[in-house]
N, C-alpha and C positions, 0 to 999 in steps of 0.2 A: 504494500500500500504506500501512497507516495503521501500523505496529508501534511502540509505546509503548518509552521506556530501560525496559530492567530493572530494575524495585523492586530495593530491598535485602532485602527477606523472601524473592524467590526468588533473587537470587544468593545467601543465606545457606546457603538449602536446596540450594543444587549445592554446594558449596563443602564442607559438613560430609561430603561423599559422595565427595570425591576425593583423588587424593594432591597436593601440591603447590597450595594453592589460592590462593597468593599469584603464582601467573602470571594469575593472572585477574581481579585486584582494583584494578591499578592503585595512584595514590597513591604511586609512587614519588618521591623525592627529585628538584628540579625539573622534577617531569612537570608538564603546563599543562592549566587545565580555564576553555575558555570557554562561556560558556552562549548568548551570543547573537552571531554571526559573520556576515558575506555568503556565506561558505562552506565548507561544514566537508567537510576533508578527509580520508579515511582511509590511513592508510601500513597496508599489509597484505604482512606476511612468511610466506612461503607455508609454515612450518616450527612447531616451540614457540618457545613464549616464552627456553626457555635457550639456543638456536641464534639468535634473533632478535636479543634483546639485546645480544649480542656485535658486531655489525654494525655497522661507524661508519658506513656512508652513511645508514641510518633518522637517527641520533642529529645528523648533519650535517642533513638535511632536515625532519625536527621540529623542530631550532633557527631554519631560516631563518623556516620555514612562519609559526609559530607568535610570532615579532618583528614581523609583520603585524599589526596590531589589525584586520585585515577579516577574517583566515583562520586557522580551527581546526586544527590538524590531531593528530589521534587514532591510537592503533595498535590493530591486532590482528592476533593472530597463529594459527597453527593449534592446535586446542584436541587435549591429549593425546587418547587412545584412551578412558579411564575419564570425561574430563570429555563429550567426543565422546557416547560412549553417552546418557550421562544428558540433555543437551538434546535429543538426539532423540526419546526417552523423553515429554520433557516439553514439545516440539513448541515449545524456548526457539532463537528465532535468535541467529546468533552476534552478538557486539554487541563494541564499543568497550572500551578499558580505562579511558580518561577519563569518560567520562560513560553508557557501559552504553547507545549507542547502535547497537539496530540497523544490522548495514551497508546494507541496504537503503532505508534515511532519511538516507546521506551524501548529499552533492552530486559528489565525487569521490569514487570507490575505486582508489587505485596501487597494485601488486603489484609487489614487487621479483624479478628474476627472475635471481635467483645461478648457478639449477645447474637441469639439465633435467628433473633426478629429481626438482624441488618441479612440475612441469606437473600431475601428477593431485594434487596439495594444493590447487593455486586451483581447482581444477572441485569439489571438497568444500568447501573454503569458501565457495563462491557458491552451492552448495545446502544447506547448513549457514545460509545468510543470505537465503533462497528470491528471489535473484535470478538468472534463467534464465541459461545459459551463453553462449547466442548471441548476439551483439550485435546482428542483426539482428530477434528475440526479445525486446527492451529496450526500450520506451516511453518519454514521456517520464519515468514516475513513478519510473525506477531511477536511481542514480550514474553519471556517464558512469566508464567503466572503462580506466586507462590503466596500461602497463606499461613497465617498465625497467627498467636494469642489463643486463648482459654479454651474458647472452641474447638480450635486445632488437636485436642485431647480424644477427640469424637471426629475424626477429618470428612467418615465415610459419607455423609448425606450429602459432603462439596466437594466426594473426591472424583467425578466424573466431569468437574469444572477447572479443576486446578492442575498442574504441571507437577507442584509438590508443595509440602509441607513443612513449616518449620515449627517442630515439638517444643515448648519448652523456653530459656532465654535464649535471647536475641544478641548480647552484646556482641559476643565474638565469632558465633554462627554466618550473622546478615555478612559480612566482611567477606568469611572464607568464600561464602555463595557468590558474590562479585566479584572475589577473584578465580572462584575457579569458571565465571562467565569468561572472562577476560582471556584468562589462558587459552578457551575453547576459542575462540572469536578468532585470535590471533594466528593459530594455527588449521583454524577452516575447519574445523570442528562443527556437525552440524547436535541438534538440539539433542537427540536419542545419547549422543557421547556425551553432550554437558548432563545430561538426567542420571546418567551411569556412574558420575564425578562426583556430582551433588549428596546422591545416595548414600555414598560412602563415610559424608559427613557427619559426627555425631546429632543426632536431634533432627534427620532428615528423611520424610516417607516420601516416595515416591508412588502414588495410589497405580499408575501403569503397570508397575512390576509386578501386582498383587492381582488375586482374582479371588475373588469371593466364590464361594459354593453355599449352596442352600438348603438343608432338611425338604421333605416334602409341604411338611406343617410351616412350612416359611420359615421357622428359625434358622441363623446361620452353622452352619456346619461349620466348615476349614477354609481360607486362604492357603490357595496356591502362588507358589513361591517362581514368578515366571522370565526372571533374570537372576543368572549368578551370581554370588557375593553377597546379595541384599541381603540384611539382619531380618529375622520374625522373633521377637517385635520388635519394633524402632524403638529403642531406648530416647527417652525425652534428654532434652542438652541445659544443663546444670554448669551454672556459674556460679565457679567455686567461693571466688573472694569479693564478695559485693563492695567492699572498703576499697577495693582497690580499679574497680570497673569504671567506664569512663561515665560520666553525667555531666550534662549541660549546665554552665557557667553563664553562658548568655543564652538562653532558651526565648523562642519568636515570641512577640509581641502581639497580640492580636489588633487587627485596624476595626475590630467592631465588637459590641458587646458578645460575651460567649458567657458558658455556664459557669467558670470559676476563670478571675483575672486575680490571679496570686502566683507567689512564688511556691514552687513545690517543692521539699525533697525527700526523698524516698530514705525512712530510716532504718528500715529491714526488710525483709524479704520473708512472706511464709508465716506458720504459724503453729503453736504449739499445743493448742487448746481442743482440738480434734472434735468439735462439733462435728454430728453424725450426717446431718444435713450440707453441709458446706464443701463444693467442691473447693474453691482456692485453698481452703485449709490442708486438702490434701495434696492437690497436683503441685502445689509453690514449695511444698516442700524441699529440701530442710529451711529451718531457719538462717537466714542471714544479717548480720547487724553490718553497719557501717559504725566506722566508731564516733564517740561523740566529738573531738574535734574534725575529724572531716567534714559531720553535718554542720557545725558550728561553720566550717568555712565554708562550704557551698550555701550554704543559707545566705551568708552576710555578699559572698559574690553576687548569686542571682539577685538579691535587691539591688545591688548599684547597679547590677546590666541593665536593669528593666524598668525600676522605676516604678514596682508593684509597690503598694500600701497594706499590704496583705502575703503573709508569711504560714502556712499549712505543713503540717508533717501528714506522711504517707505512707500507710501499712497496715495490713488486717487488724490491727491490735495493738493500737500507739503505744499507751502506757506497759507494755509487754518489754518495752527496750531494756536491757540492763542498766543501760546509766540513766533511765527516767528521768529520776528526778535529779542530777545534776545539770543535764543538759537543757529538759525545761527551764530550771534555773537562769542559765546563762543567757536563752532564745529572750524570755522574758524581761533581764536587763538589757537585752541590745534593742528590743524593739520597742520598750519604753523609750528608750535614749532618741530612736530616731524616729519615732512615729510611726512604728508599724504595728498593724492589729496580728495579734498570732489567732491560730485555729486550732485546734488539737480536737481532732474526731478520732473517732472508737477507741474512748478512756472508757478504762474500769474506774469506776467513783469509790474510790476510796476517798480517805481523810485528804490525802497530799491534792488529788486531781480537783476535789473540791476546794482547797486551798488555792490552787491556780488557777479554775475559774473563777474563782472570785477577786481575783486580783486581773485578770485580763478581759473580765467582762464588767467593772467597776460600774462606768456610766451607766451603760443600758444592759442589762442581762437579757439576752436569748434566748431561746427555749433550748430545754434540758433533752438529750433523748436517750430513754433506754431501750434496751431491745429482750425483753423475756424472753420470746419467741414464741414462748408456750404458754395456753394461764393454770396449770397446774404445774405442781413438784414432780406428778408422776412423768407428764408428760416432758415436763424438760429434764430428766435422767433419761428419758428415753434418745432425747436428743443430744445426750451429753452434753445441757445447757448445765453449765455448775457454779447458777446463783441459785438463791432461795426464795421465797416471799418475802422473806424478812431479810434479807439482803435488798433487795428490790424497797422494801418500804423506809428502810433506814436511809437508803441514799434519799429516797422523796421525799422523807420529813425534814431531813437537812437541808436540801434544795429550798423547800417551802421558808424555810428559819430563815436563809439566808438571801432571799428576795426573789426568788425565781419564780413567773405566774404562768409560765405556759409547760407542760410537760410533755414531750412524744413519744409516746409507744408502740413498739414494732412487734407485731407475730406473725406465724403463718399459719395458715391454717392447713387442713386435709395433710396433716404430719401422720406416720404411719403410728398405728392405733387410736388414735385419734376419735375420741368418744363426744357427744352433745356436754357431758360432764368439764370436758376441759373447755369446750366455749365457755359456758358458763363462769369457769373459772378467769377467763377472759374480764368478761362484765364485773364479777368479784369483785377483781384485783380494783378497776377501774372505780367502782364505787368505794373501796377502801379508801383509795388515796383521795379523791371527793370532800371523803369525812375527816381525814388527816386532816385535810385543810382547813376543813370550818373546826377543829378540833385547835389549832394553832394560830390561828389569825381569825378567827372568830368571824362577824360582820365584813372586815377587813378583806376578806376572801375572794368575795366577788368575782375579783378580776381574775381571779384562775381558771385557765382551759385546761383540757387536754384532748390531744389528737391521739388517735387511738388507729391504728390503721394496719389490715393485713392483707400479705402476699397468696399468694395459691403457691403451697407445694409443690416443685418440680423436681421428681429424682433425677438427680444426677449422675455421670457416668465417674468412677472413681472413688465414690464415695460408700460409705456402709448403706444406703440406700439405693444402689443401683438396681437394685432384683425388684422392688416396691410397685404396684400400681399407682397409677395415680388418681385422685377422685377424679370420678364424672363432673362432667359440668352440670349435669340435676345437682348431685351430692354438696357441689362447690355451692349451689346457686342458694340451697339450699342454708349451709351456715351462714350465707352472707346475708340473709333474710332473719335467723334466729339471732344475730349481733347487732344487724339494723334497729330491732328491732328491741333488745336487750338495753343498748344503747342511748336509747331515746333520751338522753339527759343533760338535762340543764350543764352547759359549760365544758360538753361533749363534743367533741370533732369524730363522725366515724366517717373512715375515705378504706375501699378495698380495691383490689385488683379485678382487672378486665378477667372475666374465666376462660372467655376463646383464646386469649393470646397464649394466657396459661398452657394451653390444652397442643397449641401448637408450638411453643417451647418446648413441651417434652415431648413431642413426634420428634422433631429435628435435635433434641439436645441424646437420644439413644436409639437414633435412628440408622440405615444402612444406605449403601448404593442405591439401590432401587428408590431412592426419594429425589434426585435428581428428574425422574418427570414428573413429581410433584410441583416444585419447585418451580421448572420449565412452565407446566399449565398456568400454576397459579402466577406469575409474570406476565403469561399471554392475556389473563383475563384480567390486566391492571393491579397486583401485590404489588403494596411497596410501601418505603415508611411504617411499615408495622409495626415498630416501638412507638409510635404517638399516635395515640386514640383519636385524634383527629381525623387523618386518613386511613388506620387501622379499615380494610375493605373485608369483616370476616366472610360475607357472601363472595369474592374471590376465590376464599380459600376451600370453604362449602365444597363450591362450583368444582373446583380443582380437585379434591378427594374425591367425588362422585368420578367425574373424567375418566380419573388415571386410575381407580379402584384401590385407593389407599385404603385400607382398613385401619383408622386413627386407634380402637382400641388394642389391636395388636402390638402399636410404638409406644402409646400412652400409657393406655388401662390396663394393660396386663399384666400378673406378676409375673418373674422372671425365675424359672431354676437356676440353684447353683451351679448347677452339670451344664446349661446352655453359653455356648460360645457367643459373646458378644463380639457386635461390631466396633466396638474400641479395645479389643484386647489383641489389635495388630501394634498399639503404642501401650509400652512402661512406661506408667508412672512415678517408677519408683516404690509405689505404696502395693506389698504385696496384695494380690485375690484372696488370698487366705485369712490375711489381718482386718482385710475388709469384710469376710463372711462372719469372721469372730466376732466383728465390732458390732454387726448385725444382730448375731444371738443374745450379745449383750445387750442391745435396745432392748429384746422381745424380755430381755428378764429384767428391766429397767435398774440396767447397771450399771453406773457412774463408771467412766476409765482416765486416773488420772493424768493432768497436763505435762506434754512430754520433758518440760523441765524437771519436774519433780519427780518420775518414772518411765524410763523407758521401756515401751510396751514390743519394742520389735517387727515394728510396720515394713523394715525393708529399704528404708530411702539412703539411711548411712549407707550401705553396700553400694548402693547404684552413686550416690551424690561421691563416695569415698570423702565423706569431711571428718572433719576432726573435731566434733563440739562438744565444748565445756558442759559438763554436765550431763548430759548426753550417753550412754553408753548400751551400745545394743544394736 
């Protein structure tokens, strides 16, 4: 394909025609525009630009990429709905924000793959960019097409899209995969030799090499193995010394409002606390810390690069760092000194965290938010949640003492065993903390809300719930109607989740090959933007499982035997199948399993990670 950048006389002419037209200009503060490279890469966020930019792993792997003087790398992102129309109108591909390149004239196109409901976004941007869907459809004249992030743990529902896969971190991986583009290019290497290169890489699936077999009853049987060399399974790629990894010092600037304009830095990696429910807790493993002057010094850099007011730490489980509480210490004197607001999400409330909110939210205090998950004790041992009620109520009657008037609370609902008894215990909780408050502030009270808001369960691949059904959407529809209803109270916020999207997160989050003409249909009949309930089109999707004769209860609602071969156990996670069926029988006996700091239980990941951590042994 020959498709020239886009002049600036026709991005001028799209741009007067839409809202928001600096998502699409580029030019931000330390963005990089090379003109002549070995290989120019594209980072494509399957989402806009204000959802995009908020992302630190893009901003982490545009920093590495792009420190290469051999390797470009470019973003794009998905174009609104108004900008959308107009290039189709005007038969303009989608292009680059650095240099208004064609995606179809990269050498690499990556797609970061967050959340299952961006799937029907990359099948529009790749025809938005008239590069054909199918990989086997791809010549040599397109981008080889490779995908990652979280999803990547599950590749199979987008491995009949993709070229390959990168498992796992990115820091040191993305690099080898550019240069071993580079070597092949150099030497006339056509695409089949770079796929046989790439494979070779730790943390890299090649879905070609692989071929699926099927049970009669639809279950998967085996992968065959249909080039040499290739590992079963793709071991996921583990980066060993986060302290010493590269991260962005001057990280881009956004030219228009997005979801978070702050400095970020990443102060571990992973998590120790093995909720049953939680894939990142599993797949991120092991733990990684950065030590506390390193974040002390990238911190205080990325404020003078950028010019942010707003200073955030980043990790499953903030207060989990070992130097906690020295290093909040120190965050909290530099950014009094210079006027920056700090953030620190997902604390454990103890004494100290409540101590530091209170000094960092002085003026106006924010709303508090815990996350129970569950509203019984039974049910969160089931979920190896390990607070209590009275863990939960002592942090909320301090809050209350100490001036806080909105409180938010997170659960989910349709958790496996999951009884009308633990809703209930939902509502409980909520009118306890109700009474705390007119118990403490008497009349004074008033002004206290609380948002009270749950997710729909979706088992995940990886985790002690992977075998689980999931509720029907009557079943979902159903407790969301006994909490609406539970709920009805004074100084009450109830907000739940969408149940179709639910329903179609877990087809595609432990789904197989054969979902690609799902996908394909639902595309054809207008999918797209599926994470925002605005254009969420579930009659598309409907339409689409009738079509192509998807049986949703087969991906979704059905439980899964131990002895059935999943479609994600072509990729290690590190976290043995066995540790995960153990962890399982321990839900069903509602058995608490302590945090990996305090006990190592033998999950498998020290062997595959080979680290060496403190504390740790097993």
């Amino acid at each position: 394909m020959n498709q020239q950048p886009l002049s600036n006389e026709i991005l001028e002419s799209l741009l007067l025609r839409v809202n928001k037209p600096a998502r699409y200009i580029g030019g931000e503060l330390h963005s990089v525009v090379k003109n002549r490279t070995d290989c120019r890469f594209g980072f494509a966020f399957p989402d806009t630009y204000d959802i995009g930019m908020s992302f630190m792993g893009m901003q982490i792997l545009y920093d590495i990429l792009n420190k290469d003087s051999n390797v470009a790398c470019e973003r794009v992102f998905a174009p609104a709905n108004d900008m959308e129309k107009i290039m189709r109108e005007e038969n303009v591909p989608l292009f680059t924000l650095e240099t208004k390149t064609p995606l179809a004239q990269l050498d690499i196109l990556g797609f970061t793959l967050q959340y299952e409901l961006s799937y029907s976004n990359i099948l529009n941007m790749l025809e938005l960019s008239q590069i054909p869907f199918l990989a086997k459809e791809r010549d040599e004249e397109y981008p080889l097409l490779i995908g990652g992030g979280p999803c990547a743990f599950n590749p199979e529902p987008l491995a009949d899209f993709f070229d390959a896969f990168l498992v796992g971190d990115g820091e040191d991986a993305i690099l080898q995969i550019c240069h071993a583009y580079i070597e092949n290019k150099k030497r006339g290497g056509i695409k089949k030799e770079l796929l046989q290169k790439i494979a070779s890489i730790d943390g890299v699936y090649v879905p070609s090499f692989y071929e699926p077999h099927y049970n009669e009853d639809g279950t998967l049987k085996e992968y065959q193995i249909l080039e040499k060399g290739v590992s079963i399974p793709v071991k996921k790629r583990v980066a060993q010394n986060l302290d010493t990894c590269s991260y962005p010092l001057n990280p881009l600037v956004p030219l228009t409002e997005t979801v978070h304009e702050r400095a970020v830095i990443e102060t571990f990696r992973g998590c120790t606390r093995g909720c049953r429910f939680c894939q990142a807790g599993m797949i991120y493993r092991p733990v990684r810390e950065r030590k506390q002057d390193t974040i002390l010094h990238l911190a205080k850099e990325q404020l003078k690069s950028t010019g942010h007011e707003e200073l955030s730490l980043l990790s499953l489980s903030t207060s989990d760092h070992s130097c906690f509480e020295p290093l909040v210490t120190d965050l909290i004197e530099y950014c009094e000194e210079n006027h920056i607001s700090l953030s620190l999400p997902s604390l454990r409330l103890d004494n100290f965290s409540f101590q530091i909110l209170g000094q960092i939210q002085k003026a106006r205090k924010t709303g508090l938010t815990f996350a129970p998950e569950a509203g019984t004790q039974r049910l969160r041992n089931v979920i190896n949640k390990g607070i209590t009620e009275e863990d939960i109520m002592c942090s909320i009657e301090k809050a209350i003492r100490m001036g806080w008037n909105h409180v938010k609370l997170y659960f989910m609902i349709g958790l496996p065993t999951e009884t009308f008894e633990d809703l209930e215990g939902i509502i409980h909780l909520t009118k306890r903390i109700l009474s705390a408050n007119r118990d403490i502030r008497g009349p004074k009270g008033n002004r206290f809300r609380i948002t009270v808001s749950v997710s729909n369960f979706v088992p995940k691949p990886f985790t002690p719930f992977q075998w689980v059904a999931q509720d029907s959407e009557e079943l979902l529809r159903e407790k969301h109607d006994y909490l609406r209803n539970g709920l009805r109270l004074k100084q009450v916020q109830f907000n739940y989740h969408d149940t179709e999207t639910s329903l179609l997160e877990a087809i595609f989050a432990r789904g197989d090959r054969r979902l690609s003409n799902l996908l394909i249909q639902a595309h054809k009949n207008g999918a797209k933007m599926d994470g925002w309930s605005e254009y969420f089109c579930g009659e598309c999707w409907k339409l689409a499982l009738t079509q192509t004769e998807t049986n949703r209860e087969f991906y979704a609602t059905r439980e899964r035997s131990p002895e059935e071969t999943m479609p994600w156990d072509i990729i290690d996670c590190g976290v043995r199948k066995d540790f995960l069926w153990t962890e399982w029988e321990r839900a069903l006996g509602e058995h608490i399993t302590e945090d990996c700091r305090i006990r190592c239980d033998g999950c498998g990941i020290k062997t595959l990670a080979n680290c060496e951590l403190e504390g740790i042994d097993g």
